[in-house]
C-alpha angles and dihedrals in degrees: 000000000000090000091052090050093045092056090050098052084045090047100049083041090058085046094050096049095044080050093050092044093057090045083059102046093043088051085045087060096042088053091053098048085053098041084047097050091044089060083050102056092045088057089043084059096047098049086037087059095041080059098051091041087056091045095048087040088054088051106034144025128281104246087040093050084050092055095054092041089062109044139103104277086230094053106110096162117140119260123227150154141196119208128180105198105041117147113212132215133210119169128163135165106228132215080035088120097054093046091050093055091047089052090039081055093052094048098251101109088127094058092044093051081049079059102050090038093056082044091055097031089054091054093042083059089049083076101065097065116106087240089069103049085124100050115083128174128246108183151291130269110190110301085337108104107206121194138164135206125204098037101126115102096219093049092048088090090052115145091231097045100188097035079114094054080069103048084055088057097044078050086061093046086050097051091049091054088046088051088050088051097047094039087056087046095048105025091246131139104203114153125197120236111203139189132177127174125174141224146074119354134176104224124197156145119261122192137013117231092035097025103200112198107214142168128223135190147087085284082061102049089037085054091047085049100049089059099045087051101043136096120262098247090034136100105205118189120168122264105258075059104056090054097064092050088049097065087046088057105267121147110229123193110203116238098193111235122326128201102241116189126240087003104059094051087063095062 
């Protein structure tokens, strides 16, 4: 009678430890699922806010995407930034316009917005060369390319405080030999007007769920000026301008007095 009891409960000891051991080995498993997908989500939201760096990088500039990246989440405070010594770019092709409604009329607008797409996408490229770290681009208007140079905040004390006013111009000049390029390689005869004037600029984000980085002030509108009234081939900047490009080894070619709107009327 003892020996029976004593298998049983040898029996129901062996049980119990098989049972335990699958307890153990089924907790064993859990534990790694969860430890598995919890790498995987860490890595999900890596990968998730590499995604959204690149994105914020393509659409704004670097220190400002940095400033957005490192913020409290709850912080919806405007952003902006004033700068004294900011160069401003205008450039349009002009004539764009006319060429766009005679190709709408022959049934080719998609090819003419290609080529304004290979036109836009080629200066865009420009801005990855080590002789425009200073340049960046503000945004496009139409066929009008608008960019912008000193605008970064540690560069601002720099000992040569308008070496970046040169590296804008050299752009232009970039962006005339890429339209000479484009225009061989399509037939075309499009010409860039440019204008660039210099001086102080409020700078910003505007917007949240399509955040648009943009610059204000008088700099801005003589810059815009400076384009409207030019000459296609040409790069006008005021004359203050000019005189600072002068002293950095620029040739200038002097125009006489021109009627500029909104601006003459002040002086």
């Amino acid at each position: 009678c003892r020996r029976g009891v004593c298998l049983v409960v040898m029996g129901m000891f062996i049980v119990a430890v098989l049972y335990n051991s699958r307890q153990l080995e089924a907790t064993a498993r859990l534990d790694f699922l969860w430890r598995l997908q919890a790498r995987k989500e860490v890595e999900d939201m890596k990968e998730q806010r590499e995604r959204n760096e690149c994105l914020l990088l393509n659409i704004l500039p670097a220190h400002v995407a940095q400033h957005f990246l490192e913020r409290d989440a709850y912080d919806e405070e405007l952003y902006s930034q004033s700068y004294e010594r900011v160069g401003v770019l205008f450039a349009s092709l002009p004539g764009f316009s006319d060429f766009y409604e005679r190709k709408e009329l022959a049934h080719q607008h998609v090819e003419c917005l290609r080529l304004l797409n290979q036109i836009i996408s080629d200066f865009d490229e420009l801005l990855d060369e080590c002789y425009f770290q200073e340049v960046e681009k503000i945004k496009t208007i139409g066929s009008t390319y608008m960019a912008a140079s000193g605008l970064s905040p540690d560069r601002q004390e720099f000992e040569d405080c308008w070496n970046h006013l040169s590296e804008l111009v050299l752009f232009a000049l970039a962006m005339q030999e890429t339209l000479k390029h484009i225009n061989m390689q399509t037939g075309n005869m499009f010409q860039l007007r440019v204008g660039i004037a210099h001086g102080p600029v409020i700078a910003g984000v505007i917007g949240a769920t399509k955040p648009q980085y943009d610059i204000w002030g008088l700099t801005v509108n003589m810059a815009s000026r400076m384009e409207s009234t030019g000459v296609s081939g040409r790069i006008q900047v005021p004359e203050s301008t000019s005189c600072i490009l002068v002293e950095r080894g620029f040739l200038r070619q002097l125009r006489g007095d021109i009627h500029i709107k909104g601006i003459s009327e002040r002086h």
